[in-house]
N, C-alpha and C positions, 0 to 999 in steps of 0.2 A: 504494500500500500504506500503509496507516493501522493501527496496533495502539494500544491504550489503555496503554501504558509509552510514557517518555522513550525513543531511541536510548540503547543501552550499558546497558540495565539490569538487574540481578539481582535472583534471590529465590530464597523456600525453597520445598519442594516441602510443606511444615506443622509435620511434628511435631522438638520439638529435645530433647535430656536436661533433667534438670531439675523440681524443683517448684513455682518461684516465678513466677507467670504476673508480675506485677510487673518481675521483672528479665528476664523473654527479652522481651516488649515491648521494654523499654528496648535492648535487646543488636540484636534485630530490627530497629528503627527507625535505630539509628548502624549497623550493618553493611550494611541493605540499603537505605537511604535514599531510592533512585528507584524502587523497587516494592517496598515491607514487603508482609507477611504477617500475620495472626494467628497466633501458637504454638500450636501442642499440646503438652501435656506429659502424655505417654501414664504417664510414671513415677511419676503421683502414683495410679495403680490405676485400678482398674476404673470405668467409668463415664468416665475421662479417654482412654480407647480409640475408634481411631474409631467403632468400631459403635457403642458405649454412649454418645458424643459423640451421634452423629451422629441417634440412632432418639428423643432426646429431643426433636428437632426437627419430629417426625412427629406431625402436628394429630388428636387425638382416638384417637392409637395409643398402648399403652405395653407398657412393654417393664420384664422382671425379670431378675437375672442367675441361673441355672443353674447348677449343676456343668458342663452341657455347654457353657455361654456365653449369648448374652441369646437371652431367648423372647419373642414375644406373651403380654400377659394385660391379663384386665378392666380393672384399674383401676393409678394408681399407687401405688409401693411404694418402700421406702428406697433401693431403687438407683437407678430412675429418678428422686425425688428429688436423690440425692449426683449424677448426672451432669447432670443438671440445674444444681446449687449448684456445681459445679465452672467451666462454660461462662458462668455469670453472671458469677464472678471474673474468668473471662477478658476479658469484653468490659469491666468496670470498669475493669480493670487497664486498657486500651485505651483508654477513653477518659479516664482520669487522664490518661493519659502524651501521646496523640494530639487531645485532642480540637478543637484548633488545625488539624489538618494538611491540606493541600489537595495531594491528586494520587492516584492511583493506587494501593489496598488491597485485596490478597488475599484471603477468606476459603476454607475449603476445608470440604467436609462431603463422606457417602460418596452414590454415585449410588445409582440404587433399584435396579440389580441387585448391588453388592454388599453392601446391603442387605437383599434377598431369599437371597441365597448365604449370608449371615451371621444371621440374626436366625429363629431356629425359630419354629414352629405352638405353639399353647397345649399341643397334645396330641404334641407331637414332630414329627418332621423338618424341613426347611427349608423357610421358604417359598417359597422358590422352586418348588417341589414342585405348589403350586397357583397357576393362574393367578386365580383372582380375587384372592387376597393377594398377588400380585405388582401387579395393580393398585390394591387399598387402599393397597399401599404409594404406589405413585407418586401417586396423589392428594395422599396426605397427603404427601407428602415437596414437592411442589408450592406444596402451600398453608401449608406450616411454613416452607419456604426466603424464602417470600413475607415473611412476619411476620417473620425474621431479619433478613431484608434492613431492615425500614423499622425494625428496632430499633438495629441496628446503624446507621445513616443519620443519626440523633436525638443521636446517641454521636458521631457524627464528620459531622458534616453537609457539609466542606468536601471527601472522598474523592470517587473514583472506585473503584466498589465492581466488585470481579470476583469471582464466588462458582465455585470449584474442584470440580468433581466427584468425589470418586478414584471409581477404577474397575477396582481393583486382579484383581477377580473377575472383570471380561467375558468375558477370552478363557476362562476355564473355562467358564463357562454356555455359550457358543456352542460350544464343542468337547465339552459332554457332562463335563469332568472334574471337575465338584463334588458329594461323597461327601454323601451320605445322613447321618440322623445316625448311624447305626449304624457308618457306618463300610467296610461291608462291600461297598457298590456305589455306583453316580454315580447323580446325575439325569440325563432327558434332556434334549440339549440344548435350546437354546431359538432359535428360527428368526429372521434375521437382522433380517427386517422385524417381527416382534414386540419383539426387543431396541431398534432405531431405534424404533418406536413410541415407547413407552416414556421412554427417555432423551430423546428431542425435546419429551414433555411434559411434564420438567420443567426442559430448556431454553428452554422457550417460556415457563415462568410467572418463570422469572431475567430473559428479555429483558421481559417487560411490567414486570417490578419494576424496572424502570431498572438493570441487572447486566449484565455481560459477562460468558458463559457459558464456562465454560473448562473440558475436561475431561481428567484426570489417567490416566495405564495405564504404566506402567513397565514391562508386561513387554517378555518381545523379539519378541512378534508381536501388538502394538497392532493392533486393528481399525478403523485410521485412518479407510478409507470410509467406516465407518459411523458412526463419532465429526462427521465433518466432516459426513454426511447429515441426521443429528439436528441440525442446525443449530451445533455448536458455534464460538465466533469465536476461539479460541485450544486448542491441545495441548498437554499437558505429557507429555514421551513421555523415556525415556531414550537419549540419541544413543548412547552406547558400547554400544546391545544392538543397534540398528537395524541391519538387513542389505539389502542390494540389494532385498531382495525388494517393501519396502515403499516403493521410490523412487519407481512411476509413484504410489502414493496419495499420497504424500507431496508430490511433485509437484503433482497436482493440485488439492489444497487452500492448496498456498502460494498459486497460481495463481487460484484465488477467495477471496484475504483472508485467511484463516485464519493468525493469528500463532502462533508454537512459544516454548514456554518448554523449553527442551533442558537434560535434566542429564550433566552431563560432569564434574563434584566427586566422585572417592566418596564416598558416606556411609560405606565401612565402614572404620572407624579403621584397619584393620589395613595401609593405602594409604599411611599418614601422610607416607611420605618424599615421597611424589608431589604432595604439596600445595605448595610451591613454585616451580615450574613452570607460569605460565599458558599459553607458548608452548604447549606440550605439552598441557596439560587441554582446549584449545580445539579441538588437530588433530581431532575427531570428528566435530565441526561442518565444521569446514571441509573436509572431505573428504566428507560429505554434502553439501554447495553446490558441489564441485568435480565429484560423480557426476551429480546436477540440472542442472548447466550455468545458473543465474543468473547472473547477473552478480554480481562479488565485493562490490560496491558496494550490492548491496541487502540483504548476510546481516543487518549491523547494526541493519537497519528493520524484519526480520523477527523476526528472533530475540532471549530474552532468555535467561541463563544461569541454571541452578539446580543445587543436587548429585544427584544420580543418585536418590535414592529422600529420606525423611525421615531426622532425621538424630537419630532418638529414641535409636538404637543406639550413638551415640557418645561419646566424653567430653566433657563441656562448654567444655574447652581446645579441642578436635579441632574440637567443632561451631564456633566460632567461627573458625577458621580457614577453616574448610572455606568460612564465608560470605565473609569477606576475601577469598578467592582466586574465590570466583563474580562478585565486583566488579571483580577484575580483571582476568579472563577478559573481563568483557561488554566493559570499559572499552578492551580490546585489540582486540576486534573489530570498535568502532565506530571505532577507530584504522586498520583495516584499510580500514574503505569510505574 
């Protein structure tokens, strides 16, 4: 078993409070030292969201913000400019602070289905709605991650670049539960092997861009097989929702390689007294490798620690904490093998 992090190491699952891509860099890099991230900071508005982040990355697509949220349209416009000028910051800010650093760099962008669940038609509904715009999107979302990728490389040449999928919307597209735009009914779902299609294509243009493909789903019934089928080489899945149910999948992707980034930190401030405790923040994990039957001695090699969801929602006291203790969580359970 080989994963692209050090044994014992943490990170974020992206977004943290905050407006100063300058200082979460900075906080990012001393808190999570053996796997940083790039920041989000969703709180500096629209456009700093992942959809409106993530749809300016989409080659020859663009995207305006709505009352109802971002749309498809012709050409570009001040929003997808400002989301644009925002993400530029970001990676400045990144290579000001990084551009020395040699190991292992997170970046995270949203996958093409909740991209499609999130980003409407020129003329309304979602695109998800129509499949040839579910595959404009994955095209361009392909050929945009590509260009990311070799820009960000140029910024930090001495990483190991892993580009994050989220994927927050999967399990609705595959279960039929994401609402129209009206509101008033779902789309139909979307078939299991069209979903892996899809997402394998634009895990396959991260692995040609020299990336390690890693994909993000928090909820409590991650569609592991299909994440692990799409080619992905790492998950980032939340342990404290995980239920038996997803143990032989879970299983069987440890079992071919597949490393987990597990969050076990809450993100939601209101936990606060529970962030001292790494014994405790870790048991989730380890009671996942004790349902598995590995060996205790491999959790370390497999696993890396992160908080439960982004940690946009918290106080910038709380988020820093919350990273601290994801350090010392991982630092305890490479103490453990």
């Amino acid at each position: 078993m080989s994963v692209p992090w050090p044994v014992g190491s943490a990170t974020g699952v992206g977004s943290l409070p905050g407006t100063d891509p300058a200082e979460a860099v900075r906080e990012v890099f001393g808190e999570l030292p053996e796997l940083p991230h790039l920041p989000e900071l969703p709180g500096r508005g629209p456009g700093a969201d992942l959809i409106g982040r993530s749809a300016v990355l989409l080659t020859d697509l663009h995207v305006d913000l709505q009352p109802a949220g971002w749309r498809f349209v012709a050409s570009a416009g001040l929003d997808e400019r400002r989301a644009a000028g925002l993400l530029a910051r970001d990676l400045d800010a990144l290579e000001e602070h990084a551009s020395a650093y040699e190991g292992p760099l997170k970046l995270q962008a949203a996958g093409p289905w909740t991209l499609a669940a999130g980003v409407e038609l020129p003329r309304g509904n979602r695109a998800l709605s129509d499949p040839g715009a579910v595959r404009d999107i994955t095209a361009a979302l392909a050929e945009g991650l590509t260009v990311h990728l070799a820009g960000v490389r140029t910024r930090v040449p001495g990483a190991t670049l892993l580009l994050q999928l989220d994927e927050p919307a999967l399990p609705a597209v595959l279960t039929g539960r994401v609402p129209t735009a009206s509101g008033f009914a779902t789309l139909r779902s979307v078939d299991e092997v069209v979903a892996t299609a899809a997402l394998g294509t634009v895990i396959d243009a991260l692995g040609a861009a020299g990336a390690v493909p890693v994909v993000h789903c928090c909820a409590a019934d991650p569609p592991i097989e299909l994440l692990t089928s799409a080619g992905a080489a790492a998950l980032s899945l939340d342990a404290t929702l995980l239920s038996e149910r997803a143990d032989d999948a879970l299983g069987m992707a440890i079992e071919a390689g597949v490393g987990l980034l597990l969050g076990v930190v809450a993100a939601d401030p209101s936990t606060d007294a529970e962030l001292s405790h790494p014994s405790r923040t870790v048991e989730p994990v380890r009671e996942i490798w004790r349902r598995l039957g590995f060996a205790a001695d491999r959790l370390a090699a497999v696993v890396a620690v992160t908080p439960t969801c982004g940690l946009a929602g918290a106080t910038p006291a709380y988020a820093r904490a919350a990273m601290t203790l994801c350090r010392s969580a991982a630092r305890l359970l490479a103490e453990d093998g």
